[in-house]
C-alpha positions in Angstrom: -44.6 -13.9 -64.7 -45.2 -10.6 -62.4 -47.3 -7.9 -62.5 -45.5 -5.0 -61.6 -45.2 -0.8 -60.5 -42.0 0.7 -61.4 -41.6 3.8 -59.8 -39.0 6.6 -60.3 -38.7 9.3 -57.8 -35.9 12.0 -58.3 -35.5 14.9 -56.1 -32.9 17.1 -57.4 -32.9 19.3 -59.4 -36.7 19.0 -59.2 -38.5 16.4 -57.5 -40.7 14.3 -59.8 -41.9 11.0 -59.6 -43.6 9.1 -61.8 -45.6 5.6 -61.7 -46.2 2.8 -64.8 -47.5 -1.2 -64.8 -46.6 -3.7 -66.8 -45.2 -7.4 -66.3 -42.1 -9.1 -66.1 -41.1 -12.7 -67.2 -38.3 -14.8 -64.8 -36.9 -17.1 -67.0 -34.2 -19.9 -66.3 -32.0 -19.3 -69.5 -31.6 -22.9 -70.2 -35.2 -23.9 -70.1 -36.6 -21.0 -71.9 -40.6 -20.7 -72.3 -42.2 -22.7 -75.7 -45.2 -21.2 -76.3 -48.1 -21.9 -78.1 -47.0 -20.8 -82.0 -50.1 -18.6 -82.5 -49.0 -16.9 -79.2 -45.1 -16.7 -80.1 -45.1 -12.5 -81.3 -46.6 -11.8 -77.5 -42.8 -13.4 -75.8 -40.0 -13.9 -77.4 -36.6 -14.1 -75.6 -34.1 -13.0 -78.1 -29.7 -13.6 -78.1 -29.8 -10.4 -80.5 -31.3 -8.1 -77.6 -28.8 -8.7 -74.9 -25.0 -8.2 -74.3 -23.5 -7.9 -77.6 -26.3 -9.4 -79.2 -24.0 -11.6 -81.4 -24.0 -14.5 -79.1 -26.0 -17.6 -80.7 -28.3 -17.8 -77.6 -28.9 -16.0 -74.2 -27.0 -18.2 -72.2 -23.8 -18.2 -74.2 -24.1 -14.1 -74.3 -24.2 -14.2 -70.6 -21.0 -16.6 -69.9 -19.0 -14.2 -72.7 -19.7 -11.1 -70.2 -19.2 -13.5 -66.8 -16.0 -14.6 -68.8 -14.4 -11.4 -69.5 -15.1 -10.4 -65.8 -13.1 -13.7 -64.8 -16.0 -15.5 -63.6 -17.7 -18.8 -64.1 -21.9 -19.3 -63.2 -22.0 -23.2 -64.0 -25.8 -23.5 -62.4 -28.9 -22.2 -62.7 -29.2 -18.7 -64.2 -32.3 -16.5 -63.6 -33.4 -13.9 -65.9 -36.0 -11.0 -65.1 -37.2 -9.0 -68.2 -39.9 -8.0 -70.8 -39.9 -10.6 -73.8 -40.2 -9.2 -77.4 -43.7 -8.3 -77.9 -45.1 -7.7 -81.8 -41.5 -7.6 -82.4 -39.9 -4.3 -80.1 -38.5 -4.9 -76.9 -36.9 -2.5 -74.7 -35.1 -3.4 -71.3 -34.2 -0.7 -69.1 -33.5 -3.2 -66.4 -32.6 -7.0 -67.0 -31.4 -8.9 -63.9 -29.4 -12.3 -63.8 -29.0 -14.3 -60.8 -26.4 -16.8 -61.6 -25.5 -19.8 -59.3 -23.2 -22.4 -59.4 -23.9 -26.5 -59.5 -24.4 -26.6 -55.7 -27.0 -23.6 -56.0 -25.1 -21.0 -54.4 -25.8 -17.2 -56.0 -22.7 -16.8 -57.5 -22.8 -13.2 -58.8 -25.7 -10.8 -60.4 -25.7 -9.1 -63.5 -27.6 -5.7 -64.2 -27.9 -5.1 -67.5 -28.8 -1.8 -68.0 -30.2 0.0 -71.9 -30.3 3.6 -72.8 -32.9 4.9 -75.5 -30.0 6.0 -77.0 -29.6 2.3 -78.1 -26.0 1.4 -75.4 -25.7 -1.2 -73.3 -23.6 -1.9 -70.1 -23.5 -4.6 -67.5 -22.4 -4.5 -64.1 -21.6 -7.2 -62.1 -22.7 -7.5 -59.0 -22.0 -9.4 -55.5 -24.6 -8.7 -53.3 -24.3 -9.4 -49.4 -26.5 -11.1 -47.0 -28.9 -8.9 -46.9 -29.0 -8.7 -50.8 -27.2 -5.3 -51.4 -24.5 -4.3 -54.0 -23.1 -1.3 -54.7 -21.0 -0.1 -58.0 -19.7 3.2 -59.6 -21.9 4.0 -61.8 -20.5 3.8 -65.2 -23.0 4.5 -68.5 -25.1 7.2 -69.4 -28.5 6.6 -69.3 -31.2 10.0 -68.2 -30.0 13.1 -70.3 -30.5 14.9 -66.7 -27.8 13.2 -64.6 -23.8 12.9 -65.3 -22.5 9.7 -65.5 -21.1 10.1 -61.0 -21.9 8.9 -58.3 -22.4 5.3 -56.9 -25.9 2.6 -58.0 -27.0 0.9 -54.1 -29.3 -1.8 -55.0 -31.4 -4.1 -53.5 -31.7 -7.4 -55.2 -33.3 -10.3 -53.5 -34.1 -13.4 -56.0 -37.4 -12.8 -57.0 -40.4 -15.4 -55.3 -44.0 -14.8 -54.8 -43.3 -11.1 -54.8 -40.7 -9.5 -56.2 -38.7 -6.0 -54.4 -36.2 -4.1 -56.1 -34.5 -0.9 -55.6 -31.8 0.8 -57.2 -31.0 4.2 -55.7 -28.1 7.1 -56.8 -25.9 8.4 -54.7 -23.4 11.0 -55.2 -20.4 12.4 -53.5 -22.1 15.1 -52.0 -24.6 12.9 -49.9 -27.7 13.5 -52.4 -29.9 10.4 -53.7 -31.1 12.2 -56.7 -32.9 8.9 -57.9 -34.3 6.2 -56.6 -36.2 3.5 -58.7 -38.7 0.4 -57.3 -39.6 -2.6 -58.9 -42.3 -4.6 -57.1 -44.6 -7.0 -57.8 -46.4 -10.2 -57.2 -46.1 -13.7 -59.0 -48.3 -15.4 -61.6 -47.9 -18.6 -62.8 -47.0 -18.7 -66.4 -49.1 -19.9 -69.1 -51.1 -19.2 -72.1 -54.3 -17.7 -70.0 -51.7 -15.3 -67.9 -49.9 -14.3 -71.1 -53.1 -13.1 -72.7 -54.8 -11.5 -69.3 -51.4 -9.6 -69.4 -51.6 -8.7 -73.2 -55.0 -7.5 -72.9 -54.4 -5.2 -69.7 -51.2 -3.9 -71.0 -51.4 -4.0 -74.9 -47.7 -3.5 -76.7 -46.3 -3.8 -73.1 -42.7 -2.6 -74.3 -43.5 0.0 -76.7 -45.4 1.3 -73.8 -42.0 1.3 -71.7 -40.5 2.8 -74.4 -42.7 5.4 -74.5 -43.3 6.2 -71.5 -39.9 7.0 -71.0 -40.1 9.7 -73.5 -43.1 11.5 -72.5 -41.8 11.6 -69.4 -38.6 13.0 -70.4 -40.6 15.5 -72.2 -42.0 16.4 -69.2 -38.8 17.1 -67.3 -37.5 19.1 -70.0 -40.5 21.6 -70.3 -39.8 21.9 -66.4 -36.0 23.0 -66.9 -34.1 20.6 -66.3 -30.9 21.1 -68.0 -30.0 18.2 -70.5 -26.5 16.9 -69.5 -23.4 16.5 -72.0 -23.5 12.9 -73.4 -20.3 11.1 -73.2 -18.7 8.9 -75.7 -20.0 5.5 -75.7 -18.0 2.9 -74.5 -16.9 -0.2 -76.1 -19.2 -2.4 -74.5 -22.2 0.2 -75.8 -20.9 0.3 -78.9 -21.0 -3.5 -79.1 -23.8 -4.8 -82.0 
């Protein structure tokens, strides 16, 4: 588990920035957490609330996306997210770092929700020094057009964790930057329930907090952009 600060900092049209903790889970998607049944509503790791969410568990959802992007992760796969807490769960951000039998990082996938309830992966090859970047490709803020290009920064998470994921657009501007950091807890019943108590309903408050904060922006003036037509992988159930 992590402790973590997500910030968002946008500075066009308006600069903003805003600041919220939480935790994170890394999971390896073939040796999912068993917890403690009494502790089973504060993390659950649910097939239904990734990819398509028809895929009978996480792992198989992931090789059906690597799949239909030609690839093949036969190794470890490492998964950053928030669990299903008290039954909600909302990702804005999951990571997979897939590798193959030798342990070589293969390729990552960002899967990326909107509160509009879409979905879209990307699928990343990051270089040596951890970077990717991709066209970005699904709406997510009501203030931004779906243009531009996502740079991120995605070492494998250890003791601390560092992520980045800036927008860039054609004109030179980095209207938004986002930062994931944090530091590593060993997992276990006494973490899970430290975390639980300092950050009660941890996702509703993500969920949340995204709203008021788009509240926020609005009452500034920012002008809500057109919302394109989902795409088939949004659209998936």
């Amino acid at each position: 588990m992590y402790d973590v600060e997500v910030r968002h900092t946008r500075t066009a049209p308006q600069r903003y920035a805003l600041t919220h903790r939480t935790y994170m889970w890394l999971v390896d998607l073939d040796r999912l957490p068993v917890l403690p049944r009494l502790l089973r509503p504060l993390a659950r790791f649910d097939a239904r609330d990734h990819f398509g969410g028809r895929a009978a568990t996480l792992r198989a959802g992931l090789d059906a996306c690597l799949a239909a992007h030609g690839v093949h992760a036969d190794g470890q796969v490492l998964m950053l997210a928030h669990a299903r807490v008290l039954g909600h769960v909302f990702n804005p951000l999951t990571l997979y770092w897939c590798h193959d039998r030798a342990g070589r990082l293969v390729c990552v996938v960002a899967e990326v929700h909107n509160t509009y309830g879409g979905r879209h992966c990307y699928l990343l090859h990051p270089d040596d020094r951890d970077r990717a970047e991709v066209p970005k490709a699904f709406h997510v803020s009501p203030f931004l057009r779906v243009e531009g290009d996502y740079r991120m920064r995605l070492p494998r998470p250890g003791d601390h964790l560092d992520l980045s994921v800036q927008l860039r657009l054609g004109d030179g501007s980095r209207p938004l930057t986002a930062t994931v950091r944090g530091s590593h807890r060993p997992a276990g019943p006494r973490t899970l329930l430290a975390a639980a108590v300092r950050h009660p309903w941890s996702t509703a408050a993500v969920s949340l907090g995204i709203r008021r904060h788009g509240i926020r922006l609005f009452l500034k003036g920012l002008p809500v952009q057109p919302r394109p037509a989902p795409t088939v992988q949004e659209d998936a159930p």
